[in-house]
N, C-alpha and C positions, 0 to 999 in steps of 0.2 A: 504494500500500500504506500503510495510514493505522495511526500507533501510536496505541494504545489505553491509559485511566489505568484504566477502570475494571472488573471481573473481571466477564464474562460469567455469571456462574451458575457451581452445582456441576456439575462435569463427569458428563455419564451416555452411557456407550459404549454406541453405536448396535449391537442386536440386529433388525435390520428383517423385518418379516413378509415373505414372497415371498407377494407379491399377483398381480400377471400379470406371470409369466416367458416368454417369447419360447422354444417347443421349439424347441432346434435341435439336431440328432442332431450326432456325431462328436466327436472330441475337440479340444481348444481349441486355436486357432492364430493367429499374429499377423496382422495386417491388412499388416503390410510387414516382412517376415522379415529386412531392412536396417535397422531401427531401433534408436534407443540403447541400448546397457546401460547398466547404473548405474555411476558411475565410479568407483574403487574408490577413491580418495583425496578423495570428496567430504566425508568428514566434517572434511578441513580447513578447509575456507570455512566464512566466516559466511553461514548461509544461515537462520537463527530472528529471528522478531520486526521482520520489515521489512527487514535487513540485505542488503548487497550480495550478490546471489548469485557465484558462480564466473563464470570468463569462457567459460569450454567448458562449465558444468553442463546447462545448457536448450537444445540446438542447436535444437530444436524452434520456441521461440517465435518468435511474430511478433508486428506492428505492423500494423493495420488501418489507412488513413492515407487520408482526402475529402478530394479538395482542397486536400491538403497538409496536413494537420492530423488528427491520432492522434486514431480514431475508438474504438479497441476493439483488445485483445489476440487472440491465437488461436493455434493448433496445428499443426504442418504434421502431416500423417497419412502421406501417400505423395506422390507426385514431382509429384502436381495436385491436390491438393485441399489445403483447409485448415479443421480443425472450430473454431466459433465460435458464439454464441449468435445467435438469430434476431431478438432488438434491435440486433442491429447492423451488418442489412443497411442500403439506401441505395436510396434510389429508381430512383435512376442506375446501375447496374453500372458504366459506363464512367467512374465519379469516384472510383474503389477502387482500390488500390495495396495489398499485401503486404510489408511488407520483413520481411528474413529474411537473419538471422547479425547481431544487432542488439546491441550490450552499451548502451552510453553513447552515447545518442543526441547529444549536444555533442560528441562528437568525431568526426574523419573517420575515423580509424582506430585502433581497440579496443588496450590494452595493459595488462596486466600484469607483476609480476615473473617470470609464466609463457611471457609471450613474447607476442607480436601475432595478433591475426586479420587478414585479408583483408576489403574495404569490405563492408561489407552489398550486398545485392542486393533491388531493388525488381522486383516482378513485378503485371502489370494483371489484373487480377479479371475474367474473361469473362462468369460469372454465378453468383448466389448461389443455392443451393436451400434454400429454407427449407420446417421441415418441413410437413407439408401439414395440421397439425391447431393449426399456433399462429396467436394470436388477442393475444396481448400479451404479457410478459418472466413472468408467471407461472404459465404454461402451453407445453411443447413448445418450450422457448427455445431451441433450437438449429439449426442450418445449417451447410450446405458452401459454399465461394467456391472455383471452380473456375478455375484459375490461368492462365495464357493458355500460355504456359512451364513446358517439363518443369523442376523442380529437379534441380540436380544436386548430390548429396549432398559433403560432406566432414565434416570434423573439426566445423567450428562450425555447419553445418545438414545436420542429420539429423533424421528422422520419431521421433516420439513413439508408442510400442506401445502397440497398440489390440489387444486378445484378443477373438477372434471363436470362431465354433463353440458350445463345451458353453457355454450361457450359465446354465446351474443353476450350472456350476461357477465361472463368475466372478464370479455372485452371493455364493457362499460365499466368496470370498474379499474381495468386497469387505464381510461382513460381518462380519469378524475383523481390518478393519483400524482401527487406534485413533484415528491422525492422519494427517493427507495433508500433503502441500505446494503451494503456491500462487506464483508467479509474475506480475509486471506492472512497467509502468511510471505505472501510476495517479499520481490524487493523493496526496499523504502529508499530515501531520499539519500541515507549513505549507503546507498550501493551494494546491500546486504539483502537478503531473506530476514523475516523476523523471527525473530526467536517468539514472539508469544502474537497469538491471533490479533490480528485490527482489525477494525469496522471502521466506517464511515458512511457518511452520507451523501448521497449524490442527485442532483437535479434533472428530473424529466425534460427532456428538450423534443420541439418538433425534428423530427428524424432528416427537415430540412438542414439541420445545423450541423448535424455529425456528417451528412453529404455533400455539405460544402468543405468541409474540414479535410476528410479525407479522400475529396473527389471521385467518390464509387457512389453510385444509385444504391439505395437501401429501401427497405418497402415494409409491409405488415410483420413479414419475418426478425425485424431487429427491432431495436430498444435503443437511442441515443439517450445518455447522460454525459452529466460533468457537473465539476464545483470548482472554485476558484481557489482552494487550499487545499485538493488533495486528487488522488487518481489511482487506478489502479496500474499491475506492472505487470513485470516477468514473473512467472510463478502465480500469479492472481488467476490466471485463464481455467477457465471453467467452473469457479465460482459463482455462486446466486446473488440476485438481486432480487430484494425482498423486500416485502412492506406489510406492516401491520394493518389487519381490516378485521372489521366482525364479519364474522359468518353464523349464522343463525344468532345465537344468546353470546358465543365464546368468540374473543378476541385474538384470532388466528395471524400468525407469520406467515402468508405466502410466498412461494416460490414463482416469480413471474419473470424471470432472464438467468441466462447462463455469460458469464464473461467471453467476448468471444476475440475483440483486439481494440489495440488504442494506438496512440502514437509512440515510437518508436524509443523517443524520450521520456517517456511517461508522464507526459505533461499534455494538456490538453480532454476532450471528452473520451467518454469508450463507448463502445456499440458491445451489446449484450446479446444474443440470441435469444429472441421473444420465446418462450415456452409455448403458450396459447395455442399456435396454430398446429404446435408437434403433439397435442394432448390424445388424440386419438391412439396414434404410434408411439405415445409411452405408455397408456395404460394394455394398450395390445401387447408389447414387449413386455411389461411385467405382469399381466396375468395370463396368457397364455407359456411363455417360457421360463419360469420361475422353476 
């Protein structure tokens, strides 16, 4: 997560055309009816402009790891799979590792003044599905790593809500949302990977502003953001973009973008890979091949 000096542009809050929505009849429903709610004393942590997030905020995340070496963020969805961008498969399946309940990678065991976690937990990657129309990081940038091992849920890894069914209506909501949050242990501004998870927060922008930026057409498929102090980096890719919303009574973290690339310096907006339109093709991949 890379701090930024210089202000990205006038902020302009993304009203996006519905280009090709996905009909899906019924009303909207989670993809793992066990996943986080938002926690209600999140607003105590520093969690804006790169800063340490919470030590329970993100059960979700994960560490993509070749070879021993942190290849790519990601998302657990449900108890086998895990969403991630489709640059950050591996030629080899069998040199991919998950770990999952990760705060501070330097340490063996996670603490705060809140109290300890239990050691993270590493799981082997059986196979990636990547999706079947991508071609490179700016196009269809996304995939599933389908876990060899069921997880099993607790307090520091738990699935991240993914809304399926009325996908008009999660358009709409994802079109009223102003900023999201962002999660990694990327590079930062000295040049490093972090040793301990950062979040931040990033600003929804018309998708016209990340296609002028970086000169490629972009359309329903991606997500422009940016903030004027911070950005994601190397190491960031394939992490979530996420916002808090109610969902029925409970105040759910959804998963609505996967990091998919930014500019080269780390400075500047990032385009996410919109979730939304792939939601048929993730919940077919993890209920039918789980």
């Amino acid at each position: 997560m890379h701090m930024m000096g210089a202000r990205a542009g006038a902020v302009m809050l993304v009203f996006l055309p519905i280009l090709v929505i996905l009909q899906v009849q019924g009303s909207p429903y989670l993809l793992d009816p066990q996943c986080a709610s938002a926690r209600s004393d999140a607003g105590h942590y520093r969690v804006i402009n790169g800063s340490h997030a919470d030590l329970l905020s993100n059960p979700w995340m994960v560490i993509i790891i070749e070879r021993g070496k942190m290849k790519c963020g990601g998302s657990l969805i449900n108890p086998r799979f895990v969403l991630t961008a489709a640059h950050c498969k591996s030629k080899n399946d069998r040199q991919l590792t998950v770990r999952l309940g990760e705060y501070d990678v330097s340490q063996r065991i996670d603490c705060t003044n809140y109290g300890c976690i239990p050691k993270p937990k590493e799981i082997n990657v059986t196979r990636t599905y990547v999706h079947g129309q991508f071609t490179n990081f700016h196009r269809n940038d996304i995939a599933l790593m389908r876990l060899e091992k069921t997880v099993q849920y607790g307090e520091h890894i738990r699935p991240i809500c993914m809304i399926m069914g009325d996908l008009n209506w999660s358009w709409r909501v994802l079109q009223g949302i102003p900023s999201f949050n962002t999660t990694g242990w990327g590079r930062t501004e000295f040049n490093t990977n972090s040793h301990v998870l950062l979040q931040t927060t990033l600003t929804h922008y018309q998708l016209g502003y990340c296609s002028q930026y970086f000169n490629r057409h972009l359309d329903h498929t991606h997500i422009c953001v940016a903030s004027s102090t911070s950005s994601t980096c190397s190491g960031d890719s394939g992490g979530p973009l996420t916002a808090r919303i109610l969902f029925g009574r409970v105040k759910r973290v959804v998963l609505f973008g996967v990091v998919s690339y930014g500019s080269g310096r780390c400075l500047g907006p990032t385009v996410f890979t919109n979730a939304l339109p792939y939601a048929v093709w993730i919940e077919w991949v993890t209920r039918t091949l789980n």
